[in-house]
C-alpha positions in Angstrom: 59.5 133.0 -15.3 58.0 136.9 -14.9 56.3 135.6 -12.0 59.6 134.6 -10.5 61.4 137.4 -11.5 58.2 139.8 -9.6 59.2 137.5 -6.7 63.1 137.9 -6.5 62.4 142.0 -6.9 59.8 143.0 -4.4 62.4 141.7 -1.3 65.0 143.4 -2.8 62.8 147.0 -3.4 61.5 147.1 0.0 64.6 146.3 2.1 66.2 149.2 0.2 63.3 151.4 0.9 63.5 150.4 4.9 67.1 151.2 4.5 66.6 154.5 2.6 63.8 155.1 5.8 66.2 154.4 8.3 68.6 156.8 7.1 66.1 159.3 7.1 64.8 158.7 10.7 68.8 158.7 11.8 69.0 162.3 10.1 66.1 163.5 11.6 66.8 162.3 15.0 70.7 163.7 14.7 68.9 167.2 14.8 68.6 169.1 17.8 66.6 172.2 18.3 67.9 175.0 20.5 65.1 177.2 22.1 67.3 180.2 22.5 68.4 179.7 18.5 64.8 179.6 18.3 63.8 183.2 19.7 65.6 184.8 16.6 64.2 182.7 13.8 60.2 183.4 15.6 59.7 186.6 13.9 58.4 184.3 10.8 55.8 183.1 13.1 54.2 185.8 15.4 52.5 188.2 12.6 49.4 185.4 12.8 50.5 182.6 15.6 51.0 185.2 18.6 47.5 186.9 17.8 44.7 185.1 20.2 41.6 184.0 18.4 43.1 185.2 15.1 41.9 183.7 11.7 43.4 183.7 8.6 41.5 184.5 5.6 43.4 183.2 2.7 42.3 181.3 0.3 40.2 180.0 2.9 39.1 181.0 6.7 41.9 179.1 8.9 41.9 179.3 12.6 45.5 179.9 13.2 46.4 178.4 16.5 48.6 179.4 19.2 51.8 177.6 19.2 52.8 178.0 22.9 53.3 175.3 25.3 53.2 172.8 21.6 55.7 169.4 21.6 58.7 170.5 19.9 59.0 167.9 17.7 54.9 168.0 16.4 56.1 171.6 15.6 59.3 170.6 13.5 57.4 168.0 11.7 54.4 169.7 10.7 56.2 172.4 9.0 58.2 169.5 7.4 54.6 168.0 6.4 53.7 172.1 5.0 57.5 172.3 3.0 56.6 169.0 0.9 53.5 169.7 0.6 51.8 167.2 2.9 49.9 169.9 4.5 48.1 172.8 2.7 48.2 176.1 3.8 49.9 178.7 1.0 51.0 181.0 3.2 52.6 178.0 5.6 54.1 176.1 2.7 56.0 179.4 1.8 57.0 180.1 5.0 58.3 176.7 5.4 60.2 176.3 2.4 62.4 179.2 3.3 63.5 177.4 6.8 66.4 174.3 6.6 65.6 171.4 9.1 67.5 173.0 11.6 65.4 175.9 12.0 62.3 173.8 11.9 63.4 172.1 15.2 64.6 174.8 16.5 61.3 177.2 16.4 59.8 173.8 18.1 61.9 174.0 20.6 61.4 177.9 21.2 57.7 177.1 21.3 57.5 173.9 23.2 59.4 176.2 26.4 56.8 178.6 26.3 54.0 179.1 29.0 51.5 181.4 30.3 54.4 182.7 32.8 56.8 183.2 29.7 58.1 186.7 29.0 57.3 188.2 25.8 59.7 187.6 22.8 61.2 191.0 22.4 61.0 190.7 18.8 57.4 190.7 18.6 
């Protein structure tokens, strides 16, 4: 009877946790970034990311990479993956949880547009 039970439940618990997926995925995708909405949320980012070669030092030694010329949407979901704490970086995580999804993709956007020919962000 429990085993039956076990049976009837496990169908039922993961079609509602592809649904509850799906709905997240739709959300995600519903959000557009905006480069130029972008330019006046980077000034969270350029004390370490517009540094070449720079390293942070806290807790540990980081490389901190450039961000330049970076897929938009790698951008957005990596500091997703640093506001849940997927990825750890104390600094990042902070940093992250002080931006709403819209900002996320929209600093991914400002970043994926840059290149080496790219005028300098006047805010920097």
């Amino acid at each position: 009877m429990i085993f039956m039970k076990k049976h009837l439940i496990l169908p039922q618990l993961a079609l509602a946790a592809s649904l509850a997926f799906t709905g997240f995925a739709a959300h995600a995708a519903d959000i557009k970034g905006d480069a130029n909405a972008g330019q006046g949320k980077v000034w969270l980012c350029i004390g370490c990311h517009s540094i070449p070669d720079y390293r942070a030092d806290y807790p540990l030694v980081y490389r901190v990479p450039m961000l330049g010329g970076q897929n938009g949407p790698y951008i957005a979901s990596s500091l997703a993956a640093y506001k849940k704490g997927e990825r750890k970086h104390p600094t990042m995580r902070s940093i992250a949880a002080s931006l709403s999804d819209q900002d996320m993709a929209d600093l991914g956007e400002y970043y994926a547009a840059q290149t080496a020919s790219s005028p300098n962000n006047p805010l920097k």
